[in-house]
ZASESE-764750 format. One record per residue (C-alpha): residue number from 1; x, y, z. Coordinates in Angstrom, 1 decimal, padded with zeros to 4 digits, always signed. Layout:
BEGIN
<node i="NUM" X="X" Y="Y" Z="Z"/>
...
//
This chain:
BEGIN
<node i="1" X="-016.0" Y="-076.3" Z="-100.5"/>
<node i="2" X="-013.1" Y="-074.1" Z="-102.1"/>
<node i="3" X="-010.1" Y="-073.9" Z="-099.5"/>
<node i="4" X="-006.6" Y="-071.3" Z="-100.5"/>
<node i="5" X="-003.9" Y="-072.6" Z="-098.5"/>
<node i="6" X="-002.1" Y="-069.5" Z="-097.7"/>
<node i="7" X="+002.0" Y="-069.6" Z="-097.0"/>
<node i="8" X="+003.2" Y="-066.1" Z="-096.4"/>
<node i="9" X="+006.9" Y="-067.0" Z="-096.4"/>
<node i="10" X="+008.6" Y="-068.4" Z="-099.8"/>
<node i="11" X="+007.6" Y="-072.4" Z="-100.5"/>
<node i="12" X="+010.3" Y="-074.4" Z="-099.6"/>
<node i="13" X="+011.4" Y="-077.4" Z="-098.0"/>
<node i="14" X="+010.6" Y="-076.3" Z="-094.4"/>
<node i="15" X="+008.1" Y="-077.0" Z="-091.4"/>
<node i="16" X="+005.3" Y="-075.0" Z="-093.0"/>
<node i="17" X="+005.4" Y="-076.3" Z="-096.3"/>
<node i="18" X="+005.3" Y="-079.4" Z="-095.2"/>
<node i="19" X="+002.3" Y="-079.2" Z="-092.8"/>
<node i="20" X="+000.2" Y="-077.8" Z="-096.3"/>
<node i="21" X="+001.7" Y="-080.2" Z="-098.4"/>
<node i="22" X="+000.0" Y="-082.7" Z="-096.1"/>
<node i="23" X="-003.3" Y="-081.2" Z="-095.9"/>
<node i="24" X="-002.8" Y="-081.1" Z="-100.2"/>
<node i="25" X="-002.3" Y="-084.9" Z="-100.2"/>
<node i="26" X="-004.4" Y="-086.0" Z="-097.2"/>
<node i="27" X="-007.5" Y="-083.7" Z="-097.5"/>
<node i="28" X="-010.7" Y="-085.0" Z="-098.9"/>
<node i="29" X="-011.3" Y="-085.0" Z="-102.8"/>
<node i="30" X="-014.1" Y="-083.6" Z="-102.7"/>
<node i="31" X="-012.6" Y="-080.2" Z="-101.1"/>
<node i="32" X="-011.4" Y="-078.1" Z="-103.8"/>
<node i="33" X="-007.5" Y="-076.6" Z="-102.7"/>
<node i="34" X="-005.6" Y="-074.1" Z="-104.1"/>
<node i="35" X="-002.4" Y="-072.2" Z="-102.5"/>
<node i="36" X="-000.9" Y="-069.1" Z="-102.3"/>
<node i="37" X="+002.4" Y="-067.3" Z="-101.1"/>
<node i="38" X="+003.2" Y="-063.5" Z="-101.3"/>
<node i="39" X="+006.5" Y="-064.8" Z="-102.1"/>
<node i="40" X="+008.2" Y="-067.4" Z="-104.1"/>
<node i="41" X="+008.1" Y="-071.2" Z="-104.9"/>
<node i="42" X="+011.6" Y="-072.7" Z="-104.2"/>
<node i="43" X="+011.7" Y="-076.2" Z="-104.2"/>
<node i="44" X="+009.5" Y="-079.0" Z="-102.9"/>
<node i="45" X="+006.7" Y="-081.2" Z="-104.1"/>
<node i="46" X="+004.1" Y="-078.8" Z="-102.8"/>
<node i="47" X="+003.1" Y="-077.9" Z="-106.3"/>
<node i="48" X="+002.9" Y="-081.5" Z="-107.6"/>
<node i="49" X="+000.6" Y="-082.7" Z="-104.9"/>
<node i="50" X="-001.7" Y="-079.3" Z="-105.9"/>
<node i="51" X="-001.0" Y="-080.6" Z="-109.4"/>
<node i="52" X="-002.4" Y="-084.1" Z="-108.7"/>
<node i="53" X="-006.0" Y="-082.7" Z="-106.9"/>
<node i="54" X="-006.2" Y="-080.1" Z="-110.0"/>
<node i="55" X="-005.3" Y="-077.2" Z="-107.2"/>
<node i="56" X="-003.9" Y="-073.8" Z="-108.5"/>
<node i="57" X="-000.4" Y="-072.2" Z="-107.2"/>
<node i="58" X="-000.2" Y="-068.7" Z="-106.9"/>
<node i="59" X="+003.0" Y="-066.6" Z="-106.4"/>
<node i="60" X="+003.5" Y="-063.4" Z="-106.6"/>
<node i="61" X="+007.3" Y="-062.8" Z="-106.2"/>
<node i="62" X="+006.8" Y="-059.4" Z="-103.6"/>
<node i="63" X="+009.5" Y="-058.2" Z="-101.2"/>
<node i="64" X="+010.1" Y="-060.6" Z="-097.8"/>
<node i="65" X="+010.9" Y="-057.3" Z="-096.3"/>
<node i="66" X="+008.1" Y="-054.9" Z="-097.3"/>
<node i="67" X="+005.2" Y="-056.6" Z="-095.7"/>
<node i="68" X="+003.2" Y="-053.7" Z="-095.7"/>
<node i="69" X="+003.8" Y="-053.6" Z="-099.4"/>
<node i="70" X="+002.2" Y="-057.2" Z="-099.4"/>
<node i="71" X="-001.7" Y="-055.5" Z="-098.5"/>
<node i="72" X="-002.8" Y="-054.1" Z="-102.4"/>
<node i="73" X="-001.8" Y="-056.8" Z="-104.7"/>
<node i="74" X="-003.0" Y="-059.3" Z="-102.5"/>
<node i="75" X="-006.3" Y="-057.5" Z="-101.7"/>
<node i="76" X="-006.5" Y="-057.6" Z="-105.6"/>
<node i="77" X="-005.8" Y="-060.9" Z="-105.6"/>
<node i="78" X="-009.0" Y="-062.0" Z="-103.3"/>
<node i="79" X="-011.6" Y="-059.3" Z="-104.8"/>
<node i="80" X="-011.2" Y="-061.7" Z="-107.7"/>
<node i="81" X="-011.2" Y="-065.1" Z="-106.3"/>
<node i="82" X="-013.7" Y="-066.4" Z="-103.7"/>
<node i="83" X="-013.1" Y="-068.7" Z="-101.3"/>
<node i="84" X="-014.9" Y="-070.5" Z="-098.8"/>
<node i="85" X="-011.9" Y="-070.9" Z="-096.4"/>
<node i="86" X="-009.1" Y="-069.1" Z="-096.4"/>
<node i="87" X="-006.5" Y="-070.3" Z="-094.2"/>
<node i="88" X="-003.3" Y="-068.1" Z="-093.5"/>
<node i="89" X="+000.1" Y="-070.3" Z="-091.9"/>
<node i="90" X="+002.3" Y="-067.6" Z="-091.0"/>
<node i="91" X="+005.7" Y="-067.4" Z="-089.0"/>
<node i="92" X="+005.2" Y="-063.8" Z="-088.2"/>
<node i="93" X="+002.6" Y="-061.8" Z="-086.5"/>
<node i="94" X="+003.1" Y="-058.9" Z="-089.2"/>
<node i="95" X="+002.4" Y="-061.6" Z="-091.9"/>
<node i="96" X="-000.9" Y="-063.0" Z="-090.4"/>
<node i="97" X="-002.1" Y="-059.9" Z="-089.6"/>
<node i="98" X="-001.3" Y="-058.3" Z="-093.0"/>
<node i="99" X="-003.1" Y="-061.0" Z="-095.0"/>
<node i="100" X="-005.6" Y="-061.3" Z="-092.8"/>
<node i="101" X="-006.4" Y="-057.5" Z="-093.4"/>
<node i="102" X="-006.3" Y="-058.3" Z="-097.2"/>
<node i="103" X="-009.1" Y="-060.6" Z="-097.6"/>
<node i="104" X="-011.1" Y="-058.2" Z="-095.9"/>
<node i="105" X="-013.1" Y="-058.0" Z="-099.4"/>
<node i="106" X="-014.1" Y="-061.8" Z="-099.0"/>
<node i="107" X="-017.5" Y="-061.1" Z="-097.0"/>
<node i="108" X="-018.6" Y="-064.9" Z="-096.7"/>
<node i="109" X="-015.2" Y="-066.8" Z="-096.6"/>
<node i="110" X="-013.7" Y="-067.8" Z="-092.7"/>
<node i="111" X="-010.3" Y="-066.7" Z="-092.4"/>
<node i="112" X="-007.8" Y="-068.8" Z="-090.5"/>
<node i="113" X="-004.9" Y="-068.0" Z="-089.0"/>
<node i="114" X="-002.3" Y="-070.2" Z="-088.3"/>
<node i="115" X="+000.9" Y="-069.5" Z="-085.6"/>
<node i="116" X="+003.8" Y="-072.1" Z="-086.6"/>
<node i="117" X="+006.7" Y="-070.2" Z="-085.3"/>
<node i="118" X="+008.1" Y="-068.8" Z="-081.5"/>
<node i="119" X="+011.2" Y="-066.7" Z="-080.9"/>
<node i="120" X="+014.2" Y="-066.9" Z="-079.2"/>
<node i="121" X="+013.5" Y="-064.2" Z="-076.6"/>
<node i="122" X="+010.1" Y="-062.3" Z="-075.4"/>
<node i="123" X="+010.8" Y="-058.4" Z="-075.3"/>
<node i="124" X="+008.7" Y="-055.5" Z="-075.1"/>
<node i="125" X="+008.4" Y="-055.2" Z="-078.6"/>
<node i="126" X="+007.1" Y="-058.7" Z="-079.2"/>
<node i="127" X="+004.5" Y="-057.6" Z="-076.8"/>
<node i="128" X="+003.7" Y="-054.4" Z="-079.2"/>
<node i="129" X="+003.4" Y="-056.2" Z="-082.5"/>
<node i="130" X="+001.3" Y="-058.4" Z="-080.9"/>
<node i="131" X="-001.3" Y="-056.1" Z="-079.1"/>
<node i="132" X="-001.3" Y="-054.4" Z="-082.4"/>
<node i="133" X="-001.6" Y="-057.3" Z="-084.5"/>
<node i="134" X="-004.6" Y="-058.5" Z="-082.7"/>
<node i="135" X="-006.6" Y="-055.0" Z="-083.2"/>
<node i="136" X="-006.5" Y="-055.5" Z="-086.7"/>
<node i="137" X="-007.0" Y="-059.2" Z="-087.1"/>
<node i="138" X="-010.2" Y="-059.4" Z="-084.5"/>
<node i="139" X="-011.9" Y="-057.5" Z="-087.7"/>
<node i="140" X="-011.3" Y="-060.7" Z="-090.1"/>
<node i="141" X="-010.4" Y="-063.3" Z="-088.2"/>
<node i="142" X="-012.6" Y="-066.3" Z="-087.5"/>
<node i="143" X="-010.3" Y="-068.8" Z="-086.2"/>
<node i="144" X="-007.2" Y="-069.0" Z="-084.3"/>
<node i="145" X="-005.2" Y="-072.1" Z="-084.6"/>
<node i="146" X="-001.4" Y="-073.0" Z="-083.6"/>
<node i="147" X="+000.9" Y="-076.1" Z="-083.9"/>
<node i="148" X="+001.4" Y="-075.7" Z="-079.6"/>
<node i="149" X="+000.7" Y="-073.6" Z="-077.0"/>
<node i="150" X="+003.6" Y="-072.2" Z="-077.1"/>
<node i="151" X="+003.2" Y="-070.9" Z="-080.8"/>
<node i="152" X="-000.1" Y="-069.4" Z="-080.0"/>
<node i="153" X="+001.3" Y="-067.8" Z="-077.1"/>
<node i="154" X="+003.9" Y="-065.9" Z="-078.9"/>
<node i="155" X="+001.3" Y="-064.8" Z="-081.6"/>
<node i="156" X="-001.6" Y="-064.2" Z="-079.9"/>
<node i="157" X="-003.2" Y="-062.2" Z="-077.3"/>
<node i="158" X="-004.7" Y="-064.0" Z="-074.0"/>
<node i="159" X="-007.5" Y="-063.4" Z="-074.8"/>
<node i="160" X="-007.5" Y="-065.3" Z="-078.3"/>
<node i="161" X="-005.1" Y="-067.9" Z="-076.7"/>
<node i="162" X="-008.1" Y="-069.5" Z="-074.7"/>
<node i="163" X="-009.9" Y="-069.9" Z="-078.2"/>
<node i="164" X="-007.0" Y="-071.1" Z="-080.2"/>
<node i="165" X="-007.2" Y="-074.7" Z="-082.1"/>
<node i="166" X="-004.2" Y="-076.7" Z="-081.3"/>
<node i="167" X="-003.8" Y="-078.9" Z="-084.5"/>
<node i="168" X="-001.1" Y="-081.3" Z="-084.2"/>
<node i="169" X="+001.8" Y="-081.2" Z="-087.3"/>
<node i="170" X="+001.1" Y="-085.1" Z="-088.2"/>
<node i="171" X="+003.2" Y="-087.0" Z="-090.1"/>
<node i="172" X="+003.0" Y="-089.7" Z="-092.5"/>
<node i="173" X="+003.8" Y="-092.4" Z="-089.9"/>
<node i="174" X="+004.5" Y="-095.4" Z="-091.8"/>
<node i="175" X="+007.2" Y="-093.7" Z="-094.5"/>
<node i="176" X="+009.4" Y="-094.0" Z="-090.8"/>
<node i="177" X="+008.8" Y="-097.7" Z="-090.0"/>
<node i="178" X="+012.1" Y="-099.1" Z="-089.4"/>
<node i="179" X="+013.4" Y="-100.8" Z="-092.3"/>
<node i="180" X="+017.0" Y="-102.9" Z="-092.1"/>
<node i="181" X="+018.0" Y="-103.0" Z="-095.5"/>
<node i="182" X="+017.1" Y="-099.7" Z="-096.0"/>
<node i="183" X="+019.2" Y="-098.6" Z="-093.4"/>
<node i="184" X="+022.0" Y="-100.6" Z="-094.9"/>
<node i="185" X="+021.7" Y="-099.4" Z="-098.5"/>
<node i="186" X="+022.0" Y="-095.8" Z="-097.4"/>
<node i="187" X="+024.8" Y="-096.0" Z="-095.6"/>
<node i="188" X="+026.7" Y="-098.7" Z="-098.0"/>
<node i="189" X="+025.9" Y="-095.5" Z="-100.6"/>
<node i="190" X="+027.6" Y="-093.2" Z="-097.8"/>
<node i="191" X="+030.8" Y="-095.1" Z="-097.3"/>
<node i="192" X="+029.3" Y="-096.1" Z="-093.5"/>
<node i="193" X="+030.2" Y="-099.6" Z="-092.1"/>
<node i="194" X="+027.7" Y="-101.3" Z="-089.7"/>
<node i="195" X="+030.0" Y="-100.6" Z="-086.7"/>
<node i="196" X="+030.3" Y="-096.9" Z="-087.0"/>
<node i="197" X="+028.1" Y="-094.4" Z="-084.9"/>
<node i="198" X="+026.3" Y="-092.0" Z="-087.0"/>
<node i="199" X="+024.7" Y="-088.9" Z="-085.3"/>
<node i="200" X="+022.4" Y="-087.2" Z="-087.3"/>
<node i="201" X="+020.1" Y="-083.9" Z="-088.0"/>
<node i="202" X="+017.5" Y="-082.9" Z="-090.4"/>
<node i="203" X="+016.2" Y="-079.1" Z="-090.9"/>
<node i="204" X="+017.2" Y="-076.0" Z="-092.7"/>
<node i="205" X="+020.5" Y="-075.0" Z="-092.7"/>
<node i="206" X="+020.2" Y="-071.6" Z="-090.7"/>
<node i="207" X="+020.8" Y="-069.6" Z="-087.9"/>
<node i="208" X="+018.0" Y="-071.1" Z="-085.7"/>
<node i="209" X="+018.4" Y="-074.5" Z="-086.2"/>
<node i="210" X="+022.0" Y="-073.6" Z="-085.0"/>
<node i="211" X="+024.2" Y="-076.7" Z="-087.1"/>
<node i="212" X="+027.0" Y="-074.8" Z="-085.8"/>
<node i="213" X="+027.1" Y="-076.0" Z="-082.5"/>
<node i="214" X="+025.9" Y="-079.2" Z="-083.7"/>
<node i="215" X="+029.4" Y="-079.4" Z="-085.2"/>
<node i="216" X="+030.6" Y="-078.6" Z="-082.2"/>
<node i="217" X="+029.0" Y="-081.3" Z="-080.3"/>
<node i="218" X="+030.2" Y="-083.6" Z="-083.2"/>
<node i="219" X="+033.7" Y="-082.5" Z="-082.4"/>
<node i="220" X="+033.3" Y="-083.2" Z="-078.7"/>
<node i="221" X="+031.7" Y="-086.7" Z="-079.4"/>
<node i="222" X="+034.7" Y="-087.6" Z="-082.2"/>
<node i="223" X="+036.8" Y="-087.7" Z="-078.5"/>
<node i="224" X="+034.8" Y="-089.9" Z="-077.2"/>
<node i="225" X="+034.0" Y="-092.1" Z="-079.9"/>
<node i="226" X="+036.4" Y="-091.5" Z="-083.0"/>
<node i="227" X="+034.4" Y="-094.1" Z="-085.4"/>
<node i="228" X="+031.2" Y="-091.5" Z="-085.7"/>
<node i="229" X="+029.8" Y="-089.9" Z="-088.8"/>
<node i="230" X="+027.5" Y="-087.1" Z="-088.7"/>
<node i="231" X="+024.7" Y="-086.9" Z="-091.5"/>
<node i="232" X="+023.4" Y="-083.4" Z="-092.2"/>
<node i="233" X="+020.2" Y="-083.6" Z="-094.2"/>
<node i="234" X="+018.9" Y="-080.1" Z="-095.8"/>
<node i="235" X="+019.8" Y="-076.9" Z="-097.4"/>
<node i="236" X="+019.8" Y="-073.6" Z="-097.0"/>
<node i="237" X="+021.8" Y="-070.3" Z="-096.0"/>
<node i="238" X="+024.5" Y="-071.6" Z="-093.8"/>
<node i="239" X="+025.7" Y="-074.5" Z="-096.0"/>
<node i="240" X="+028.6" Y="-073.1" Z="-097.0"/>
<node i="241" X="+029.8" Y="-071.8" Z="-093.8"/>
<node i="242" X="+029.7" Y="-074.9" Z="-092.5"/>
<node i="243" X="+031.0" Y="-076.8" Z="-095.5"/>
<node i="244" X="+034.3" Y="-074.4" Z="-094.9"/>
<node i="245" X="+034.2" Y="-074.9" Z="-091.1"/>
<node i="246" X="+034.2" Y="-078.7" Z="-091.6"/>
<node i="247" X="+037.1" Y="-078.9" Z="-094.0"/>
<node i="248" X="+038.8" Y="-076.2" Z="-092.0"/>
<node i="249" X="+038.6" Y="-078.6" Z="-088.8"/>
<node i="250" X="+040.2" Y="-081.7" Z="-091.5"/>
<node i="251" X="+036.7" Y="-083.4" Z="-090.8"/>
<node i="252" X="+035.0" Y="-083.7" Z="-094.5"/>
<node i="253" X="+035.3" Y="-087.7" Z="-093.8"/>
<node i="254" X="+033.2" Y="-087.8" Z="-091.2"/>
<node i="255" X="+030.5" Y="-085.2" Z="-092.3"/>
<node i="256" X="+028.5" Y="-085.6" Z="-095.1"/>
<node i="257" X="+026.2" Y="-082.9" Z="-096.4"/>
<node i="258" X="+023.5" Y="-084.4" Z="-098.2"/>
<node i="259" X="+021.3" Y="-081.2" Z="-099.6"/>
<node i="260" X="+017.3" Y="-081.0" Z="-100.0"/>
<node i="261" X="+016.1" Y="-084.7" Z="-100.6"/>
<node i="262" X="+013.0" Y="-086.9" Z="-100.7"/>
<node i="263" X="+014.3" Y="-089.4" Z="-098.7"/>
<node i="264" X="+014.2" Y="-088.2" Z="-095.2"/>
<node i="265" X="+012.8" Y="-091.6" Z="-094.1"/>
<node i="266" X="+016.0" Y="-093.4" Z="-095.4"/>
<node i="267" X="+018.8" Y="-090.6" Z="-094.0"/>
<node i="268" X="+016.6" Y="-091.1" Z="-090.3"/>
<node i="269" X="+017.1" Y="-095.1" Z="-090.8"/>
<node i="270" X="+020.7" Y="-094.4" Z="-091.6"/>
<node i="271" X="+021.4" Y="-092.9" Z="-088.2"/>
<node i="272" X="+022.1" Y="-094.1" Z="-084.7"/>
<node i="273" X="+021.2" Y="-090.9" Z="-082.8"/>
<node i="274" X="+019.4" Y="-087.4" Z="-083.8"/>
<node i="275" X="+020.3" Y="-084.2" Z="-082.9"/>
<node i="276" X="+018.2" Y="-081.1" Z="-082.5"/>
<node i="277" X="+019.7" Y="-077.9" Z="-081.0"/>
<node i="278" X="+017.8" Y="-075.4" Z="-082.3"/>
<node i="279" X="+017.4" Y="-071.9" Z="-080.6"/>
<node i="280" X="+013.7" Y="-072.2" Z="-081.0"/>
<node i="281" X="+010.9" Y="-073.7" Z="-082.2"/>
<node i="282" X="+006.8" Y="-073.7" Z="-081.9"/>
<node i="283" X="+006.9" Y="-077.7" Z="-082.1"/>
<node i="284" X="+009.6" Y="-079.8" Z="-084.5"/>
<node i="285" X="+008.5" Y="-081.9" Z="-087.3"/>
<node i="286" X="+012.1" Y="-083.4" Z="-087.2"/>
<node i="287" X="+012.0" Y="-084.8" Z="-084.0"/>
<node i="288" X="+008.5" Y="-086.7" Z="-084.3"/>
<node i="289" X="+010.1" Y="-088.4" Z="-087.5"/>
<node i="290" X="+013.0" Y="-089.3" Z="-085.6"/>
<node i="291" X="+010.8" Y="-091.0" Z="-082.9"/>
<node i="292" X="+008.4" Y="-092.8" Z="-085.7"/>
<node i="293" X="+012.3" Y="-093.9" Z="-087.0"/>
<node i="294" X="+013.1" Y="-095.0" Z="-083.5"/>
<node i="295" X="+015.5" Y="-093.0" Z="-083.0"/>
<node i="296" X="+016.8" Y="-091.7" Z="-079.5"/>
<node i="297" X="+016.6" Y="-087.6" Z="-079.8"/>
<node i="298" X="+018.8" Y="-084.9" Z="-077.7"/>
<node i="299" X="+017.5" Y="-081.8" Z="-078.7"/>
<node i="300" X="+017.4" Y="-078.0" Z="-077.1"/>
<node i="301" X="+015.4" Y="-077.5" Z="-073.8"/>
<node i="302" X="+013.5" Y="-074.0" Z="-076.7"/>
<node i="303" X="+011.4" Y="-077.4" Z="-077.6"/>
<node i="304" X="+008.0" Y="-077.8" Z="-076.2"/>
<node i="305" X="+007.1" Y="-080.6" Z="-074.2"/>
<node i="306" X="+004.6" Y="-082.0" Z="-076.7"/>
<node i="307" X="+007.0" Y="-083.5" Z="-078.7"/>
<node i="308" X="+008.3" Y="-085.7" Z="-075.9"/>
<node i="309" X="+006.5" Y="-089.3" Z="-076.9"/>
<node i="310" X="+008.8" Y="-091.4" Z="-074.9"/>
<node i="311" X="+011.8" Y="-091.4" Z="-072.7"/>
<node i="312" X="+014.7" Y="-092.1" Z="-075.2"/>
<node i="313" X="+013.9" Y="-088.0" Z="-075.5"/>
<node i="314" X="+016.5" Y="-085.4" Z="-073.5"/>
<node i="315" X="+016.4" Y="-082.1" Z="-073.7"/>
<node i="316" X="+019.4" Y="-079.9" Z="-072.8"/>
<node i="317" X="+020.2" Y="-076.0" Z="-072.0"/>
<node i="318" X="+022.5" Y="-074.4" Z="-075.3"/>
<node i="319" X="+025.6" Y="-073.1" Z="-074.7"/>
<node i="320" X="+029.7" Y="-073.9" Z="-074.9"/>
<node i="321" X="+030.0" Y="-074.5" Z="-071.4"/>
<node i="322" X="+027.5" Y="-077.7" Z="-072.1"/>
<node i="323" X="+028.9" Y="-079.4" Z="-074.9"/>
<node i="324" X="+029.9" Y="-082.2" Z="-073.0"/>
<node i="325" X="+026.6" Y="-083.1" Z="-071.8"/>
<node i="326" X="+025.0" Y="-083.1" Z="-074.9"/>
<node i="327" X="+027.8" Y="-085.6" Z="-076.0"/>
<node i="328" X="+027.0" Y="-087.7" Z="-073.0"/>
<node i="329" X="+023.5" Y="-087.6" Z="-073.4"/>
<node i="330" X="+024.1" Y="-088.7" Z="-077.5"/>
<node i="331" X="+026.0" Y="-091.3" Z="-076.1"/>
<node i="332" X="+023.9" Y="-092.8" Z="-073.3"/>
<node i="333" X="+019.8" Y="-091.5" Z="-073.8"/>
<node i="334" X="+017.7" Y="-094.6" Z="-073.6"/>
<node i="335" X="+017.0" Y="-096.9" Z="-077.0"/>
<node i="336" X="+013.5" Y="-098.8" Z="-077.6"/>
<node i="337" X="+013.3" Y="-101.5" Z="-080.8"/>
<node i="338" X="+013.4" Y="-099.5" Z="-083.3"/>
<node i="339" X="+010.4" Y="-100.9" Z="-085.1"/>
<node i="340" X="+008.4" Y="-099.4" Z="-081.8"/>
<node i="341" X="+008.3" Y="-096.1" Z="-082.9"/>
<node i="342" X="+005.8" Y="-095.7" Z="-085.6"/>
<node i="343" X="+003.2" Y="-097.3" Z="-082.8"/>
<node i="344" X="+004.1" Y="-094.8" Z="-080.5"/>
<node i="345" X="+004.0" Y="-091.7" Z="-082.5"/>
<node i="346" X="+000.4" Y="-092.9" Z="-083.5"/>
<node i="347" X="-000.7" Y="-093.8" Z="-079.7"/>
<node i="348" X="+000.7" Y="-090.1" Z="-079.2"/>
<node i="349" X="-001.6" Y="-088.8" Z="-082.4"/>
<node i="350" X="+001.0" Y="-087.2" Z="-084.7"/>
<node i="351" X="-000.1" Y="-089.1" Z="-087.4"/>
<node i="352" X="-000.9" Y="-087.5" Z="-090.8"/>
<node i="353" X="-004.8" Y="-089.3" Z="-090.3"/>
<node i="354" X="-005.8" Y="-087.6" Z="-086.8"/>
<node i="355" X="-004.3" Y="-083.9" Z="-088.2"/>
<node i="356" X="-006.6" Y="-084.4" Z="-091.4"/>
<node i="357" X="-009.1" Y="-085.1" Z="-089.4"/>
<node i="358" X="-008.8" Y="-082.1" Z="-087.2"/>
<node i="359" X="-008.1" Y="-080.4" Z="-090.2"/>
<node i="360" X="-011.0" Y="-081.3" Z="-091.8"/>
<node i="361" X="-013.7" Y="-080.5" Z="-089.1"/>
<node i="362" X="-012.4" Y="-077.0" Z="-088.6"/>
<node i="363" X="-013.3" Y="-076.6" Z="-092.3"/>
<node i="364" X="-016.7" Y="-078.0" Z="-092.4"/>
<node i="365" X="-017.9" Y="-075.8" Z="-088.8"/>
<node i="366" X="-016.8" Y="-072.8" Z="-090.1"/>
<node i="367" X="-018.6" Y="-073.2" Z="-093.4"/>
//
């Protein structure tokens, strides 16, 4: 079976890289995988895990904005190269549907498409793209598949709701078992004694996953409890706008900006507490890691109930006005053993072995 993993924003450290990179790494040897994006390759270990199966990257460097400009080269692209499956993660209904309509040529693959992304706000125009979207893709689509209901909701149609997959974004469980020493060599390396409070968050540094007002609750928790750190693990477009606000506010001692790195597992170890406050989101990779890490998780009510596994999870309303409860909540949500939480992020099936699995079947039915 030949599989092309397609990615229609630019690779990068993000949800949607990471779900592929996991299918790369976890997916049987015997399935041939290659992957594609429209866009460009960034950073990540995407390629190397392609790398290691003999898989083939594709880029081809086109404009984020001109999606409609996406359609001939990569129509090109599939005339030439058969696949079996074709599977399309997208964040946008344009994307899907645009790539969709390009492999239009490949008359005995199965095309997938794949909703990983909500928005902040339904409108009427939402509800436009949408309609549209689904005329075209009910002519090459075979499969509908989202990370929740609510992601397949905001891309989909009724209609193709009630036949959408719901594949769950496993992780790799046991890279988050609690581990003591590693906990204490990554803060020794950050300056952190054993009796400070560290709050923590891990995601792209952007609008959406909104690290502004997590410096904001920050500030408000500093009052509370002047001894706590705040670890901000990722990179992106924001950084230095919050690098500035931080040393503006004289608190560079307590935040520490640690950039794109392999070693989630040991910055989630590090922490005390997780933070989340995103203005929306189809599921959250980075608050099932924080659970398998044991962590206790406040994060934005945007989040779907799915990735509630256990009580030591609250989710709170954004806004100025309710700052202070997400400080209380930081300082009061419930805490299990810490060594508990890879069993029940299992038990809850967001491990990396049940999505393969799931994966894997959708593969082998629609060939």
């Amino acid at each position: 079976m030949k599989v092309l993993e397609v990615i229609a924003g630019p690779i990068r450290a993000d949800g949607i890289q990471t779900f592929v990179t996991q299918i790369i790494k976890n997916l049987d040897s015997s399935i041939s995988i290659d992957c594609l994006t429209p866009l460009t390759y960034i950073n990540g270990d995407l390629k190397n895990a392609l790398n290691a199966r003999g898989g083939n990257l594709f880029t081809f460097e086109l404009k984020a904005s001109d999606i409609n400009g996406w359609y001939r080269p990569l129509y090109a692209f599939f005339k030439e190269n058969p696949y079996d499956v074709i599977h399309i993660n997208g964040s946008t209904i344009q994307q899907l549907a645009t790539i969709a309509a390009a492999t239009k040529c490949q008359k005995s693959a199965k095309i997938i498409v794949h909703s990983h992304l909500t928005g902040t706000r339904y409108n009427p125009a939402i509800h436009l793209y949408r309609s549209i979207a689904s005329l075209s893709m009910r002519k090459y689509v075979d499969v509908y598949c989202a990370c929740s209901k609510e992601a397949a909701a905001w891309k989909f149609t009724r209609k193709y709701q009630k036949k959408t997959h719901i594949i769950t974004n496993g992780i790799e469980t046991d890279r988050f078992l609690f581990d003591q020493k590693r906990r204490n060599a990554i803060r020794e390396s950050l300056n952190i004694s054993d009796t400070e409070f560290v709050l923590g968050n891990v995601g792209r540094l952007c609008e959406n996953k909104n690290q502004f007002f997590t410096l904001s609750v920050f500030e408000e928790l500093l009052k509370v409890r002047p001894d706590s750190r705040l670890i901000l693990v990722g990179d992106g477009p924001d950084r230095s706008a919050l690098e500035d606000m931080v040393s503006k506010k004289g608190l560079s001692e307590r935040v520490v900006f640690t950039g794109i790195t392999e070693d989630v597992p040991g910055y989630l170890m590090a922490m005390d507490a997780f933070i989340l406050p995103s203005k929306h989101e189809a599921l959250g990779f980075a608050v099932i890691e924080a659970q398998a890490s044991g962590l206790p998780v406040v994060a934005s009510d945007s989040l779907p109930d799915l990735v509630k596994i256990n009580d030591s999870v609250i989710f709170l309303p954004l806004g100025k006005r309710n700052i202070p409860k997400w400080t209380d909540a930081i300082l009061h949500v419930k805490h299990y053993a810490r060594e508990e939480g890879v069993d029940k992020v299992k038990n809850a099936e967001f491990d990396i072995e049940h999505t393969i699995k799931q994966v894997e079947r959708l593969y082998r039915s629609t060939c």
